[in-house]
PATOR-834521 format. One line per 2 residues: number of its first residue (from 0); for each residue x, y, z of C-alpha. Coordinates in steps of 0.05 Angstrom, whole numbers. Each point is the difference from the previous one (the first is absolute). Example, Ala and Ser with C-alpha at 12.3 -4.5 7.8 and 13.67 -1.06 7.14 Angstrom:
BEGIN
0	246,-90,156  27,69,-13;
This chain:
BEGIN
0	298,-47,-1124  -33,26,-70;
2	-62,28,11  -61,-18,-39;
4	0,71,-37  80,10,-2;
6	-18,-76,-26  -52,23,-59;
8	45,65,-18  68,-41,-16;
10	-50,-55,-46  -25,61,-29;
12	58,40,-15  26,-67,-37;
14	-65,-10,-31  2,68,-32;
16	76,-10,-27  -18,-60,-32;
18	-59,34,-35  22,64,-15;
20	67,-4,6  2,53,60;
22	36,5,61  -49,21,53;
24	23,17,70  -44,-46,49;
26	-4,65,52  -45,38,-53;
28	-49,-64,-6  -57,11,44;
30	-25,-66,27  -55,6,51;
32	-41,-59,40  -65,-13,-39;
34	-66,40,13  -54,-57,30;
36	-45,13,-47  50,-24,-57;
38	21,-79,0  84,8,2;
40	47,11,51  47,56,-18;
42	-16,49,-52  57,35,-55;
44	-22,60,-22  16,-1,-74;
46	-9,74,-21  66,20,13;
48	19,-57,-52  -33,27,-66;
50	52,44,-21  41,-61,-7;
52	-51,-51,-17  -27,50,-52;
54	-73,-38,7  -52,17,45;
56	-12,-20,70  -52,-60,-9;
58	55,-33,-53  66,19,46;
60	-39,-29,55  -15,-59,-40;
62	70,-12,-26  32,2,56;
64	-50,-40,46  7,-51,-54;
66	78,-2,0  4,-5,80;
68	-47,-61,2  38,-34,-52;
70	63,13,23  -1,5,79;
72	-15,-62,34  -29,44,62;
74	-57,34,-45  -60,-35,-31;
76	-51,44,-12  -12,79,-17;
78	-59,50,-26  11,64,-24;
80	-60,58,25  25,63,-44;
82	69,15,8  8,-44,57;
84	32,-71,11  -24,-49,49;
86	44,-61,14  -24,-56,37;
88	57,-39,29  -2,-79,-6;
90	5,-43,69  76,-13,-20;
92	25,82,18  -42,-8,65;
94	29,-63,27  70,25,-18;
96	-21,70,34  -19,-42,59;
98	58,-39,6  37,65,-4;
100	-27,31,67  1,-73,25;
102	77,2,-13  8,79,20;
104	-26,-24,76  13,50,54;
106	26,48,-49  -62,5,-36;
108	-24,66,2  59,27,33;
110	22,61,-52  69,28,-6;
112	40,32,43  -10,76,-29;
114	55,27,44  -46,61,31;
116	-2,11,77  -74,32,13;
118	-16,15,72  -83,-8,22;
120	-11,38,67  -62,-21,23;
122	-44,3,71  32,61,30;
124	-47,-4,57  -10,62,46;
126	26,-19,75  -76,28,30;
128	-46,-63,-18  5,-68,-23;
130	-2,-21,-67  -77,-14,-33;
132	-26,-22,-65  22,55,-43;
134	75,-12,24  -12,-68,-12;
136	-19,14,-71  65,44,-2;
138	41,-56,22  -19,-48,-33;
140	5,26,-67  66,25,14;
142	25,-71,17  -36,-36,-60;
144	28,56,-50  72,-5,35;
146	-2,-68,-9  -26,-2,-81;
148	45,47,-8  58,-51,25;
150	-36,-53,-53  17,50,-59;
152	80,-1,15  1,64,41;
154	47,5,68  -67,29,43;
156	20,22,82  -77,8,37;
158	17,60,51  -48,25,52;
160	2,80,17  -31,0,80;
162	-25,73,2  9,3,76;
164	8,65,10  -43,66,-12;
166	-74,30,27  -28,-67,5;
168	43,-38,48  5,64,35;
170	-82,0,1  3,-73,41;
172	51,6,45  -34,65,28;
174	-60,-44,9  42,-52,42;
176	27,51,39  -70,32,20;
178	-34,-62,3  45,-66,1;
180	8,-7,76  72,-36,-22;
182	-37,-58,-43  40,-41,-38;
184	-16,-57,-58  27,-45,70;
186	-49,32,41  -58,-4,-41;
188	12,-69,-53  -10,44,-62;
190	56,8,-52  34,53,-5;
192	-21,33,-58  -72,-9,19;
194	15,36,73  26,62,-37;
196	-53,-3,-47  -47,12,57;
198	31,59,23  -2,25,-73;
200	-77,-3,1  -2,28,79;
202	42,68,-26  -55,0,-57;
204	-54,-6,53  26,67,41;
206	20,39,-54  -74,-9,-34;
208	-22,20,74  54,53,4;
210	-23,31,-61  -75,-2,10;
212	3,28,60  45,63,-29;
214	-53,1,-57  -57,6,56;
216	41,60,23  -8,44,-63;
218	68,-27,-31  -12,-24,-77;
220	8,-65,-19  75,17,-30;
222	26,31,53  -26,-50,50;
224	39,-47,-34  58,34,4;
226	-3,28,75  -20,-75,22;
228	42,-6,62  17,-72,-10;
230	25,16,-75  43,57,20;
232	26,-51,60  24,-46,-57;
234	24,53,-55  45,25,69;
236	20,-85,14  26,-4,-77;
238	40,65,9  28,-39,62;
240	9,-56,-27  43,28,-64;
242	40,36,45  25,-54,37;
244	-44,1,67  30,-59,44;
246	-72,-16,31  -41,10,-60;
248	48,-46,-35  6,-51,54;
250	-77,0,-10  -4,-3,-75;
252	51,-66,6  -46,-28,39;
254	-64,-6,-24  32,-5,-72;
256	29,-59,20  -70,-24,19;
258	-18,10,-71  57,-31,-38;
260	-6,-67,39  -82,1,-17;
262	28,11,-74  42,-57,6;
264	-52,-47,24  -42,19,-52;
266	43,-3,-63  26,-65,24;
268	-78,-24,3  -8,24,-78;
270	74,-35,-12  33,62,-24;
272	74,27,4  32,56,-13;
274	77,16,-27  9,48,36;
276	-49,54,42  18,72,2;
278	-22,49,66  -34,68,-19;
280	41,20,59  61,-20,-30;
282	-18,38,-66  -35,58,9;
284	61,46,5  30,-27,-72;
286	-46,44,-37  17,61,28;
288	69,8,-35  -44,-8,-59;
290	-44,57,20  63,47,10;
292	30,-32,-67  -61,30,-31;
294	2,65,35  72,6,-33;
296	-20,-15,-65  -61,48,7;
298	-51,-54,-17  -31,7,76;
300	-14,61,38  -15,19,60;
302	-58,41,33  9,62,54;
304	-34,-57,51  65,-39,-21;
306	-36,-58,-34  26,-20,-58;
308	-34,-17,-75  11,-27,-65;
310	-39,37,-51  -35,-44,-48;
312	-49,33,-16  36,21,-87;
314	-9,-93,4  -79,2,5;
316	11,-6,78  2,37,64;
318	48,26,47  26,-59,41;
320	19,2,76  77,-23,16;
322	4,25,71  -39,32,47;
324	14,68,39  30,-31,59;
326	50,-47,-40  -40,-63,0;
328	-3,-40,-61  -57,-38,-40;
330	-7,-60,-24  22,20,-74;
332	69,33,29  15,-73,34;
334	-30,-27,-68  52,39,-29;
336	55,-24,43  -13,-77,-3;
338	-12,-4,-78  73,36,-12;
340	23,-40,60  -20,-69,-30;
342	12,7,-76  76,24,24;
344	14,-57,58  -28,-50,-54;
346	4,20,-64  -74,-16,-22;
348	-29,-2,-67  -69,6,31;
350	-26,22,64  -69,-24,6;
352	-52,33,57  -65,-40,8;
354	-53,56,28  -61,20,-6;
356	-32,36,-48  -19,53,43;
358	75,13,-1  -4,12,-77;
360	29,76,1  45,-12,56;
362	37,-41,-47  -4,33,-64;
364	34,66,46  53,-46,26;
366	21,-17,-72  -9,64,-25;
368	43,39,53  53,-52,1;
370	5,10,-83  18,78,18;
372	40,-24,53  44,-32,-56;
374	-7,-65,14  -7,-39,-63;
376	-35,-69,33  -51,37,23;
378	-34,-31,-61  15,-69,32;
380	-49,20,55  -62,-44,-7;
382	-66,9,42  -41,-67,4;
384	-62,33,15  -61,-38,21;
386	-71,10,20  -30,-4,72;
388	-32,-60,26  -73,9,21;
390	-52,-44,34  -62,-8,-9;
392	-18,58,53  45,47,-23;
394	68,29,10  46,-3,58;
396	24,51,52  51,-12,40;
398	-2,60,46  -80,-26,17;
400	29,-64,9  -41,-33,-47;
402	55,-27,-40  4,-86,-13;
404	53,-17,40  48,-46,-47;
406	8,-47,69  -76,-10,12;
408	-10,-7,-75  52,-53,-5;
410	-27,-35,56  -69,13,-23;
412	29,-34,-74  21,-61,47;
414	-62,-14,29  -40,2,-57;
416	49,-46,-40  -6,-51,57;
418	-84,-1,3  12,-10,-81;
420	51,-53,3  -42,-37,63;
422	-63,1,-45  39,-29,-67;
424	7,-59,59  71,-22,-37;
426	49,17,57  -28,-47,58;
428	62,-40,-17  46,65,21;
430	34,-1,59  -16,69,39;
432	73,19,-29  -12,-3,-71;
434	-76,29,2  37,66,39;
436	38,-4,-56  -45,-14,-50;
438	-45,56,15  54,48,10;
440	27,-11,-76  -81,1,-25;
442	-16,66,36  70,44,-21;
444	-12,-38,-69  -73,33,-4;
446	7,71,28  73,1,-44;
448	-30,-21,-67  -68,42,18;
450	40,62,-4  50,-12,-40;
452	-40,-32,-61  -31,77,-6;
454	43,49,-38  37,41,28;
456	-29,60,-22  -72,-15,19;
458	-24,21,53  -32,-71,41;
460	-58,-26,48  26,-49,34;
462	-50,-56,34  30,-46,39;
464	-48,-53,0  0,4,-78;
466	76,-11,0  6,-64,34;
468	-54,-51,-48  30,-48,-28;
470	-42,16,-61  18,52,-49;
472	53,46,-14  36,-12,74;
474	59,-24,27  -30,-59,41;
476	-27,-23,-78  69,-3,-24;
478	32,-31,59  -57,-50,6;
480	21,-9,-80  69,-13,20;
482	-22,-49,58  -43,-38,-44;
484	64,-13,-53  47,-19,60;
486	-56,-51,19  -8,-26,-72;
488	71,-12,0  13,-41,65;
490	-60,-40,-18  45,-20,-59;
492	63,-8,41  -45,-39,47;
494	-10,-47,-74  72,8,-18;
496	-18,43,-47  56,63,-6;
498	7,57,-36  45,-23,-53;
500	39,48,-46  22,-43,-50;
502	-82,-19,-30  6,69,-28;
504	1,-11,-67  -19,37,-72;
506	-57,-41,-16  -32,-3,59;
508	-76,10,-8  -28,69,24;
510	-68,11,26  -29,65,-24;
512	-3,23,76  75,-29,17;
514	27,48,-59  -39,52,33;
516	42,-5,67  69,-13,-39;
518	-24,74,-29  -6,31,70;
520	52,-32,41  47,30,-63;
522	-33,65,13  28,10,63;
524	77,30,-16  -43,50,-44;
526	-38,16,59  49,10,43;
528	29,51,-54  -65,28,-11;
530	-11,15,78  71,25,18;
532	-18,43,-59  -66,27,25;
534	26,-6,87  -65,-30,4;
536	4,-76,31  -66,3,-11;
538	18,-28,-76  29,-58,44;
540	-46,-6,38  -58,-14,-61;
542	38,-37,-43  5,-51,68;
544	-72,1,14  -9,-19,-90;
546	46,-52,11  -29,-40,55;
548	-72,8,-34  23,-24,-57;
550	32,-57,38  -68,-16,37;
552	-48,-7,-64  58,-45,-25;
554	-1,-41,70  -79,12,-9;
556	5,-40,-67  64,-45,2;
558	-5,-54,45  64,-1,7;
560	25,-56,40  -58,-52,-34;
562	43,16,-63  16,-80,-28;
564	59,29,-51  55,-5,44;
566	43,53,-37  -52,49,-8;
568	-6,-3,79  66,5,5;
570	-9,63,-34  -49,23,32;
572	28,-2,70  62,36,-34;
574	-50,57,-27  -41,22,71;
576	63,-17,45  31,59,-59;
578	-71,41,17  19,-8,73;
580	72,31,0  -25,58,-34;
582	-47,14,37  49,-9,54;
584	40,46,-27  -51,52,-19;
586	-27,8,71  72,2,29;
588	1,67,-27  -60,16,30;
590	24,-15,60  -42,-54,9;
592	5,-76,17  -34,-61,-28;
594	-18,-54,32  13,-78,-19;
596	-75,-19,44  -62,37,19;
């Protein structure tokens, strides 16, 4: 489907040969929508023109303006502000624009297969707590931008990296052996995840005591916290555990397992899926060929203590840590080792890692030493970095254990979404079923669209109470919006009224708000381009929220099923039922649902 400016740029092109006798290729026309304080639609910028037009830009404008209204049915009226064009299209190019979509149906929107396989990793969870609000943010982004990146014609896998191995699992299980007594998520009715999270916060607890109490003793504050007995007690269960210690292993199986099932239960509550998940423990060794690679090539070196560096200090950076004295690897040597592992087992032409942005330099290292490790993708590495979430009393910690659990939060979401719902007093007709139901689709709807209508990059406050009104920019608003069209529509059913295709006609009248929604529903393929573009869903996220408001003030002022001109009903039901499927569609990406009642 031609769009509106592809649309202005091929009349233009012929408006200009038949003129001035020039060829003109359309790609160097610059056609742009209309600034609101000018009347138009799309504007030509005529300056580029003069050299062929050999008049200035108020008479080029003029000329050509004049030519397209008399000789393009779609065009009646123009104005020309300096060297620019404004073209106002007549109602006949938006009712064939409409019928367009109308005719494109599911595949509206849907852009080209591009051929390119990108792979998003997202959550990568530590196996010592359960997940919160800031993994939530994490997640969630990486499933919306997975899944607008699918809409723009790319082959996207979502992969998890578990990092369930290292200091920090270490940390709890030491805690459950000191202190656990043998509980189990069976013995006590907690999840799994949260269980081990406790123990994460009681090793905090003794090694703040442990090192307070060396402090009291004379010892400074440093070397406290590294003579703590309980931290030296976990450095010594990693070294076990990497060396293959039966029981330490047995134990780390166990209480991981704890974890992963709690992980399960709550991605499955947020309706996300994964392509694949990778293990830290699975992983950790790859990047240690790489580190002797580099010692070979003389591009890492290594230390008396036997640690080993890369130098990068001659790039504006520092010296970078690749192992440690005893052997053990960091998270960039496993880094490393999974990105040459992945772009080799599948080929990718993009290897996206949605993390923080406290994570900034790790990232900008991991590209730069796998450039002087010769790989040549390394500039296919992308970081999605985003900012923290915050509430309204500050940051979270997990190791105080002050953290919003994602679990409470999304039951929290629930609750509140059901008080809201009861009060709107529209569901008493719900069996208990479809309320459950209900509610569950308004709350993920609110806390999705809260955070995922921010961009990325910001850092955001999120207020939970604020997310679920079914006022404003929210998602309750636009699936309330969506609701309201589904009802409109079986009340016409209900009449025998249907949405009928074939009223769609050129000279249908236009309203000057029903050309404004034929504008934004035909926005949305650009959108989609524009936020695969950006990796912010956020862009999807907007244009949703515009669309809906548009469609309420247009409800607000239509009376839309008191309409007496049968056609132009017809039309009507054929233009919000359109409003609804993009919407639909929109929110799909998000991740979220919409719902036909509320």
């Amino acid at each position: 489907m031609i769009t509106p400016d592809n649309f202005i740029a091929s009349k233009a092109a012929e408006a200009v040969k038949a003129l001035y006798g020039a060829d003109i290729d359309t790609a160097a026309l610059q056609v742009q929508v209309t600034r609101k304080e000018f009347e138009g639609d799309y504007t030509l910028v005529v300056f580029p023109l003069l050299k062929v037009s050999r008049k200035n830009p108020e008479a080029t404008g003029t000329e050509i303006g004049e030519w397209l209204k008399s000789n393009t049915g779609e065009i009646d009226g123009y104005n020309v502000i300096k060297g620019f064009l404004n073209i106002s299209f007549s109602n006949v190019y938006w009712n064939r624009l409409f019928a367009g979509i109308v005719a494109a149906g599911d595949g509206f929107g849907r852009l080209p297969s591009t051929g390119r396989t990108v792979m998003v990793e997202f959550s990568s969870p530590n196996t010592n707590k359960p997940l919160h609000l800031g993994h939530i943010r994490n997640i969630l982004l990486g499933w919306s931008v997975s899944r607008l990146l699918e809409a723009n014609g790319h082959d996207v896998m979502k992969v998890n990296l578990v990092n369930d191995r290292g200091i920090h699992i270490c940390k709890s299980m030491l805690a459950w052996l000191k202190t656990g007594n043998g509980e189990t998520p069976e013995s006590s009715g907690k999840k799994g995840d949260h269980l081990v999270g406790d123990y994460y916060v009681a090793y905090s607890n003794m090694y703040k005591a442990q090192v307070e109490e060396l402090m009291k003793g004379g010892m400074s504050k440093e070397d406290a916290e590294k003579n703590a007995p309980v931290q030296k007690e976990a450095q010594e269960m990693l070294r076990k555990w990497e060396q293959g210690d039966e029981e330490t292993v047995a134990l780390w199986k166990k209480m991981n397992s704890w974890v992963y099932d709690g992980f399960d239960k709550t991605y499955d509550a947020l309706g996300i899926t994964f392509d694949r998940t990778y293990y830290e423990s699975q992983t950790y060794l790859l990047g240690k060929a790489l580190v002797q690679k580099g010692l070979e090539m003389g591009i890492f070196e290594k230390d008396p203590d036997g640690t080993v560096w890369c130098d990068l200090t001659s790039d504006g950076l520092d010296r970078k840590l690749l192992l440690r004295g005893d052997g053990t690897s960091v998270y960039m040597t496993q880094d490393l080792g999974t990105a040459e592992q992945r772009f080799s087992e599948y080929n990718l032409d993009e290897h996206i890692y949605v993390v923080g942005n406290e994570q900034n330099y790790h990232f900008q290292v991991l590209k730069l030493i796998l450039k002087k490790l010769g790989f040549a993708w390394a500039d296919n590495i992308h970081h999605l970095s985003y900012g923290m979430v915050e509430l309204p009393e500050g940051k979270m910690k997990s190791r105080e254990g002050t953290v919003v659990d994602a679990d409470d939060l999304l039951e929290k979401m629930y609750t509140t979404a059901k008080e809201t719902s009861s009060e709107l007093g529209k569901i008493d007709n719900m069996d208990a079923e479809a309320q459950d139901k209900l509610f569950r689709m308004i709350s993920l709807g609110a806390l999705k669209y809260f955070i995922i209508k921010v961009d990325p990059k910001k850092t955001m406050l999120f207020d939970p109470k604020e997310s679920i009104d079914f006022n404003g920019n929210t998602g309750p608003f636009i699936q309330y919006t969506h609701a309201r069209i589904r009802s409109i529509l079986r009340k016409a059913a209900e009449r025998g009224l249907k949405t009928d295709k074939s009223v769609l006609s050129d000279d249908m009248p236009l309203s000057a708000k029903e050309v404004r929604l034929v504008k934004l529903i035909n926005q949305y393929p650009a959108k989609i381009a524009e936020g695969g573009e950006a990796y912010s869903p956020a862009v999807i996220a907007n244009y949703a929220y515009e669309l809906a408001k548009e469609f309420n003030q247009y409800y607000h002022d239509t009376p839309i099923l008191r309409e007496e001109d049968e056609r132009l009903l017809k039309f009507r039901l054929v233009l919000i039922d359109t409003v609804a499927d993009v919407l639909v569609k929109a929110m799909d990406i998000l991740g979220i649902s919409l719902p036909d009642r509320m």
